[in-house]
C-alpha positions as CSV (number, residue, x, y, z in Angstrom):
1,X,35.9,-220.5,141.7
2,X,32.7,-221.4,140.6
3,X,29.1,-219.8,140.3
4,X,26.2,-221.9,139.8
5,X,22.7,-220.4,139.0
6,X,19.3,-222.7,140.3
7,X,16.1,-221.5,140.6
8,X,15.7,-222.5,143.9
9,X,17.2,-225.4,145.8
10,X,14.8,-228.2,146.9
11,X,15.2,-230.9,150.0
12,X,16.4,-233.8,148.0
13,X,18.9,-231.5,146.3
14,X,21.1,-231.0,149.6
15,X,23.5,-233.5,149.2
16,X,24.2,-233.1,145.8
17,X,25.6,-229.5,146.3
18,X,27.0,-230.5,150.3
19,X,29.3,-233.2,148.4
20,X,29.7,-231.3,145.4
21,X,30.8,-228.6,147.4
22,X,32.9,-230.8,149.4
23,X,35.1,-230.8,146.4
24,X,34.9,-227.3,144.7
25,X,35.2,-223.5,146.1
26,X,31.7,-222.2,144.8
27,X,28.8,-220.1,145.1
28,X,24.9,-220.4,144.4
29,X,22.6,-218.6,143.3
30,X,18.8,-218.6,142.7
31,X,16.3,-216.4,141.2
32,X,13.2,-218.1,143.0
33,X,12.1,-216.8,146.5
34,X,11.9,-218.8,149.3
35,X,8.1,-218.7,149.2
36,X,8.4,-220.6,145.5
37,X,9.9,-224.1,147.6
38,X,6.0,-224.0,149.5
39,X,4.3,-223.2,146.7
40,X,5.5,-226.3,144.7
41,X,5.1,-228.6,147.8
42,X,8.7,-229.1,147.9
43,X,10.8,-229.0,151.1
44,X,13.6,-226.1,151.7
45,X,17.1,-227.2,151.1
46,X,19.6,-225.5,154.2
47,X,22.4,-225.6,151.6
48,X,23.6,-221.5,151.4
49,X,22.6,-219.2,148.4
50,X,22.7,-215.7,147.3
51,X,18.8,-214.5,145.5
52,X,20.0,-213.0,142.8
53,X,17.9,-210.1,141.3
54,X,15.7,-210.7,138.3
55,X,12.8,-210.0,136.3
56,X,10.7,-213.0,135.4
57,X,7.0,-213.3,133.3
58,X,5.9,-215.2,130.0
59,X,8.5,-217.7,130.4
60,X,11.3,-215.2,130.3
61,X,13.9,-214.8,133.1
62,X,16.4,-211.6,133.0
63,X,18.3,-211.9,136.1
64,X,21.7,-209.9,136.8
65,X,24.0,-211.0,134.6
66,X,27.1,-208.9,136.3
67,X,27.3,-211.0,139.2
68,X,28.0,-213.6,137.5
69,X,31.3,-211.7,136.2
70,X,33.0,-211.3,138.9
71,X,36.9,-212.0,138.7
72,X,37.1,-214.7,141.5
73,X,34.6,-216.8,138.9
74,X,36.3,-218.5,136.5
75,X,33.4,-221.2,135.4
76,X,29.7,-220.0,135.8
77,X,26.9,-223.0,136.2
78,X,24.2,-221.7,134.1
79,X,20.6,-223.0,133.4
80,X,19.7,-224.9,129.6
81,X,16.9,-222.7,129.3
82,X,16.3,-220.8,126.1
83,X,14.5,-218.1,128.0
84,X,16.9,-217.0,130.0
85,X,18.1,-213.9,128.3
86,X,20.5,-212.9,130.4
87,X,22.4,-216.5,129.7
88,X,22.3,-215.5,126.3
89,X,24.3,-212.2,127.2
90,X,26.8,-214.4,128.9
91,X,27.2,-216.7,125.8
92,X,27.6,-214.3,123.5
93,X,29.9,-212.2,124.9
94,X,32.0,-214.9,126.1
95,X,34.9,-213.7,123.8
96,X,35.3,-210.7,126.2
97,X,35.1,-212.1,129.8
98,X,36.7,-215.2,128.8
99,X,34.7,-217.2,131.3
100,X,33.9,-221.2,130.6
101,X,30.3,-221.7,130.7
102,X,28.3,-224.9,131.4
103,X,24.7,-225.3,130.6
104,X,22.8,-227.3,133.0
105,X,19.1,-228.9,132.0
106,X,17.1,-231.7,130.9
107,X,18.1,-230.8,127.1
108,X,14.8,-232.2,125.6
109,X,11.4,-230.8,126.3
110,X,9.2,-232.9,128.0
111,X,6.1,-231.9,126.1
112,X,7.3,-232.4,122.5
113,X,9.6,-235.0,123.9
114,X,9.7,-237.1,120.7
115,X,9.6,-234.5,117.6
116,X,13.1,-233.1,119.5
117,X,14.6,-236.7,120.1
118,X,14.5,-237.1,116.1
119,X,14.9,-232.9,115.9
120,X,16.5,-231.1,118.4
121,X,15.2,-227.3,119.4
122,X,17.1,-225.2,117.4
123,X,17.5,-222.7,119.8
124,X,18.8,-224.9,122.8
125,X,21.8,-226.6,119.7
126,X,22.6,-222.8,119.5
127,X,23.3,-222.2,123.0
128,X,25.1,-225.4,123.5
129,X,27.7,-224.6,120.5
130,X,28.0,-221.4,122.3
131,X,28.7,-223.0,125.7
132,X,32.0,-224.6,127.0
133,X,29.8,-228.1,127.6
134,X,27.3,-229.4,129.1
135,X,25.0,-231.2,131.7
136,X,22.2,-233.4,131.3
137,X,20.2,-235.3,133.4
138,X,20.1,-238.5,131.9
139,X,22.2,-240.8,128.7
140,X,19.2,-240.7,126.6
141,X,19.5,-237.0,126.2
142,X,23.3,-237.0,126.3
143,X,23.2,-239.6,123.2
144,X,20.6,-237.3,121.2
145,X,23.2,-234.0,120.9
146,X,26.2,-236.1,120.8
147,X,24.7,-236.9,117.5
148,X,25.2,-232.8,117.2
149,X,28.2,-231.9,118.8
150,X,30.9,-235.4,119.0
151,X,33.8,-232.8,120.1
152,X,31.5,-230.9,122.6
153,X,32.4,-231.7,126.3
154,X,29.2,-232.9,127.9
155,X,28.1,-235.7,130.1
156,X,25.3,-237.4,131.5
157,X,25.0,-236.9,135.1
158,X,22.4,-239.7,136.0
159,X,19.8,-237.5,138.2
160,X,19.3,-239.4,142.0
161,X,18.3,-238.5,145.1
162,X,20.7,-239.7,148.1
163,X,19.4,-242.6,148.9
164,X,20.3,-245.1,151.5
165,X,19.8,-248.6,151.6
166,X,15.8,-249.0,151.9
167,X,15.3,-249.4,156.0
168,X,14.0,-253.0,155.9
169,X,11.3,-253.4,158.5
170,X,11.7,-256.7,160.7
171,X,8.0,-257.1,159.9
172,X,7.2,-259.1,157.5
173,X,4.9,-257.7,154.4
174,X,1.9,-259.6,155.7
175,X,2.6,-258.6,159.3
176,X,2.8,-254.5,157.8
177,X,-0.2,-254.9,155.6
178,X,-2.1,-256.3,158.4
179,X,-1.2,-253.4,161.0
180,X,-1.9,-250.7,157.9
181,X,-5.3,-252.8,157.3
182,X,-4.4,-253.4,154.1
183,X,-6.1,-256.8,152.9
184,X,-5.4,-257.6,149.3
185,X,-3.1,-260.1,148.1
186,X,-1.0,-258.2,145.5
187,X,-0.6,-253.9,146.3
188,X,0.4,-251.3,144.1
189,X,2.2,-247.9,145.7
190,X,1.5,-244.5,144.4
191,X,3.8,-241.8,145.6
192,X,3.4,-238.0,144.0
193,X,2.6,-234.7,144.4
194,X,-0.7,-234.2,142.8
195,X,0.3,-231.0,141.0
196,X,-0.1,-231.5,137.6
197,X,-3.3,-233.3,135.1
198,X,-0.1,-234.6,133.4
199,X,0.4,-237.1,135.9
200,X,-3.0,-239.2,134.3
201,X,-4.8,-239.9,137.1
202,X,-7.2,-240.6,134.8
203,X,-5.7,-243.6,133.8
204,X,-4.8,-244.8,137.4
205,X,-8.3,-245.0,138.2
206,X,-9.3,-247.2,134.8
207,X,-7.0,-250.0,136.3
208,X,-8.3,-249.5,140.0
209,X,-11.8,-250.1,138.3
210,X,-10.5,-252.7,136.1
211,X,-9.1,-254.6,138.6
212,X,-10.9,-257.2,141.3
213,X,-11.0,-254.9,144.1
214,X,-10.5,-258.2,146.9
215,X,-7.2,-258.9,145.1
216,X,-5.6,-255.9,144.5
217,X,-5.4,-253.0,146.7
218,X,-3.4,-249.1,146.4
219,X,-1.4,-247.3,148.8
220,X,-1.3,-243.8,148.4
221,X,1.2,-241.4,148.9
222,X,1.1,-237.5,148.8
223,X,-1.5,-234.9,148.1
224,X,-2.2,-231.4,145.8
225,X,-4.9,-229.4,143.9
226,X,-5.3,-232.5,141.5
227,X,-5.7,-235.5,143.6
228,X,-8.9,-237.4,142.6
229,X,-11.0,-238.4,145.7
230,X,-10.4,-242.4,146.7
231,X,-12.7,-242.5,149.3
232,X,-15.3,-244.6,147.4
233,X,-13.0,-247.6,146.7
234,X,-12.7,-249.6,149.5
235,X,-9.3,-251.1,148.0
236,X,-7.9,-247.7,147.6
237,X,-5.1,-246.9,151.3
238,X,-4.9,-243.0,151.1
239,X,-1.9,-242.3,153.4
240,X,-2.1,-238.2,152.1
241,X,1.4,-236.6,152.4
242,X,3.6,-238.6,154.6
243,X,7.5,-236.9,155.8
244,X,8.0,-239.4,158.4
245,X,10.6,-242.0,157.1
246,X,9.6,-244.7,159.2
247,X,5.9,-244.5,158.3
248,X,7.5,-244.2,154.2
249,X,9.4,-247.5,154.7
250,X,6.1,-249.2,156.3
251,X,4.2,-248.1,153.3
252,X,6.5,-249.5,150.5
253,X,7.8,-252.5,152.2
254,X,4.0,-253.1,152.4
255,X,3.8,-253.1,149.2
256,X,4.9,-255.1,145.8
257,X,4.8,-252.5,142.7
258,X,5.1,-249.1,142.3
259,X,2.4,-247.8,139.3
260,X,2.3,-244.3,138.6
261,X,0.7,-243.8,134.8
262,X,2.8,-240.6,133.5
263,X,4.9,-237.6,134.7
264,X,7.8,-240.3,136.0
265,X,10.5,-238.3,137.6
266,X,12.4,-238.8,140.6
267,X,10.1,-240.8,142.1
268,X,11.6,-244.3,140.0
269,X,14.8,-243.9,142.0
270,X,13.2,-243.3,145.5
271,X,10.4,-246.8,144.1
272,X,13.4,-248.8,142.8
273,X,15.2,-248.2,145.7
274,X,12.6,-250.1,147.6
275,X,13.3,-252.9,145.2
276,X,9.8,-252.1,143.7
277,X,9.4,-252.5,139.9
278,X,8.1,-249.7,138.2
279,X,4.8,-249.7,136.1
280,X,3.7,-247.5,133.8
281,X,2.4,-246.1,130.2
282,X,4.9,-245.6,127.2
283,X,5.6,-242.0,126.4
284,X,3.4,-240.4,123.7
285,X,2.0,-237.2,122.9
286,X,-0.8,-237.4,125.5
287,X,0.9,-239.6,127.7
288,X,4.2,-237.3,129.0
289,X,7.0,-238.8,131.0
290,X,10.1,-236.7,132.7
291,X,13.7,-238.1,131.0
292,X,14.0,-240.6,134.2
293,X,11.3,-242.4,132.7
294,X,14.7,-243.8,131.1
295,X,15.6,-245.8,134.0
296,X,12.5,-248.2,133.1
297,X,13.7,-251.0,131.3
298,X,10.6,-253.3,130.2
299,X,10.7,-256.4,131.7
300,X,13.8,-256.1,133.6
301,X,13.1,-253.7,136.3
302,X,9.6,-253.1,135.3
303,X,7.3,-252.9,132.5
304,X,5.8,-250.0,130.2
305,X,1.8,-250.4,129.0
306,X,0.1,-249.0,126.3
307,X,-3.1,-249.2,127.9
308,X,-4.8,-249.6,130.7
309,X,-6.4,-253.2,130.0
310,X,-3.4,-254.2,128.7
311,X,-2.0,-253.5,132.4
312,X,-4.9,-255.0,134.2
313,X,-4.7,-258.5,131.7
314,X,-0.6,-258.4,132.7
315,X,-1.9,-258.3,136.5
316,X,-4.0,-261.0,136.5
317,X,-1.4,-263.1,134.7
318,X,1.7,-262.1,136.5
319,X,3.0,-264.0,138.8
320,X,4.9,-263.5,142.7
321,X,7.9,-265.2,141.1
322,X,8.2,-262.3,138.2
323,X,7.7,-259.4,140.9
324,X,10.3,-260.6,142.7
325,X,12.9,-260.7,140.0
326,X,11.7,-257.4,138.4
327,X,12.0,-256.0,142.1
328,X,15.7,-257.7,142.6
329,X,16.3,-255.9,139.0
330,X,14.7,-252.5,140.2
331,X,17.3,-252.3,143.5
332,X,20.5,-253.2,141.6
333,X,20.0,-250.8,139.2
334,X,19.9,-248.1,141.7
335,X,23.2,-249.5,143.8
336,X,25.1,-249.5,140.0
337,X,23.4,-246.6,138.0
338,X,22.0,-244.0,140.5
339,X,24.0,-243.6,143.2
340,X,24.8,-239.8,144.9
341,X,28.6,-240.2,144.7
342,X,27.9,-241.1,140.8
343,X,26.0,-238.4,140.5
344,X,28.5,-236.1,141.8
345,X,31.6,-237.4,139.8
346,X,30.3,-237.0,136.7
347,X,29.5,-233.4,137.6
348,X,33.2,-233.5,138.5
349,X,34.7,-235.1,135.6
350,X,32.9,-232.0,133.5
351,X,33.6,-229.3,135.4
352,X,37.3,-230.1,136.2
353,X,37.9,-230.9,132.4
């Protein structure tokens, strides 16, 4: 049986663990109340879990590391987090409880992003060589410790969301634009929680005001403590938060490109999806992107920018032709890379190894 440890369990997590757990006899637990999914603006999960009891503060978790040795476990799911004491326990006195352990976690951190892809935190290479394998979210990370441990079992498990085939409106875009009073010839979709200054919004507005505001017009999605205020651009579509699907399809089938300047996570699966190419700023020390930012591949399913008047020249140059294929691009690389049941056998092939 296995035991896998979360913090908490998010909405677009629940059918990762309902298939996963289709297939294996497991627990879950988290150390995160229920309060925690509200306080991050994400959605509850109804997948079942066990709180397990911790101490947390100063980016140090010490949770109960004896529930995780009971007999009926025989592989425990644990977190790639160097602050997790109580992992550390488990690691180093794997010798005596003879457990396999698997490290879960993004591998890299997202804030020194490229000093660890040339030199790996020395602390998360010690707990992988103490582990039994490992889990990372993307190939990118996967290729940068197989470079440290070519023996090691590990795999990339592609991070998704389920997603199903985009729900294609029998409007046509002009028809949608026209009912959301959307008038510009060429629109760009925004969709985000505004939780973070590391998202740049900064940089989004430079290209709004760079750009001729009777050709290209914004839809935004989603809201939080850092959302700048659109109401003086009159080419700006401030939708707030939206949970209804069908008003969510309206809104990207309306538009042509998905632009968000930094902090790319999940939302490139949900935009590709859509069959919306992807624009956005290359990675750097100010500019941070989450390890999905891998699924960007410049000029095939989208296309990266240094800056924003390089994105506003590209713009005004590019053409419907080029959306189109970058968008075609964008939606096949979702039905061949990201895919839930992909997702879910390559946790398999791992943890059944």
């Amino acid at each position: 049986m296995i035991a896998i440890l979360q913090p908490l369990i998010p909405h677009y997590r629940t059918a990762f663990f309902e298939r996963l757990g289709d297939e294996l006899d497991m627990d879950i637990y988290c150390y995160l109340p229920e309060s925690a999914h509200s306080k991050s603006g994400l959605g509850k999960s109804d997948i079942n879990y066990s709180i397990v009891r911790n101490v947390r503060g100063a980016g140090v978790v010490i949770y109960n590391p004896f529930v995780f040795l009971n007999k009926k476990y025989s592989v425990l799911v644990l977190m790639l987090h160097v602050g997790h004491l109580s992992t550390w326990l488990l690691l180093l006195t794997r010798p005596f409880h003879r457990k396999r352990i698997i490290l879960w976690g993004h591998g890299i951190s997202i804030k020194r992003y490229l000093k660890e892809t040339e030199k790996p935190n020395r602390l998360l290479k010690w707990m992988i060589a103490l582990s039994s394998g490992a889990m990372f979210y993307t190939t990118n990370e996967l290729n940068i410790w197989k470079k440290k441990f070519e023996k090691k079992k590990m795999v990339a498990i592609n991070n998704t969301v389920a997603i199903k085939d985009p729900v294609l409106l029998d409007n046509s875009k002009a028809q949608l634009r026209d009912q959301l009073a959307v008038k510009q010839e060429i629109v760009l979709i925004l969709c985000a929680r505004f939780n973070t200054l590391d998202r740049r919004m900064d940089l989004f507005l430079e290209v709004v005001k760079g750009l001729d505001k009777e050709k290209f017009g914004f839809i935004i999605i989603g809201s939080g403590d850092f959302k700048p205020d659109f109401s003086t651009f009159d080419n700006v579509y401030d939708f707030g938060a939206v949970y209804d699907a069908g008003t969510k399809a309206a809104l990207f089938n309306a538009a042509d490109i998905y632009f968000q300047p930094a902090w790319l996570g999940l939302s490139v699966v949900e935009a590709m999806s859509y069959g919306k190419p992807v624009f956005t700023f290359k990675r750097s020390s100010t500019v941070l992107q989450c390890v999905e930012y891998g699924y960007v591949r410049d000029g095939e399913n989208g296309l990266i920018f240094n800056h924003p008047n390089d994105l506003v020249n590209k713009l005004n140059q590019l053409t419907s032709e080029e959306i189109t294929r970058m968008g075609r691009n964008a939606y096949l690389y979702v039905k061949q890379h990201l895919q839930m049941n992909n997702m879910v056998n390559n946790t398999l092939t791992l943890m059944n190894s």
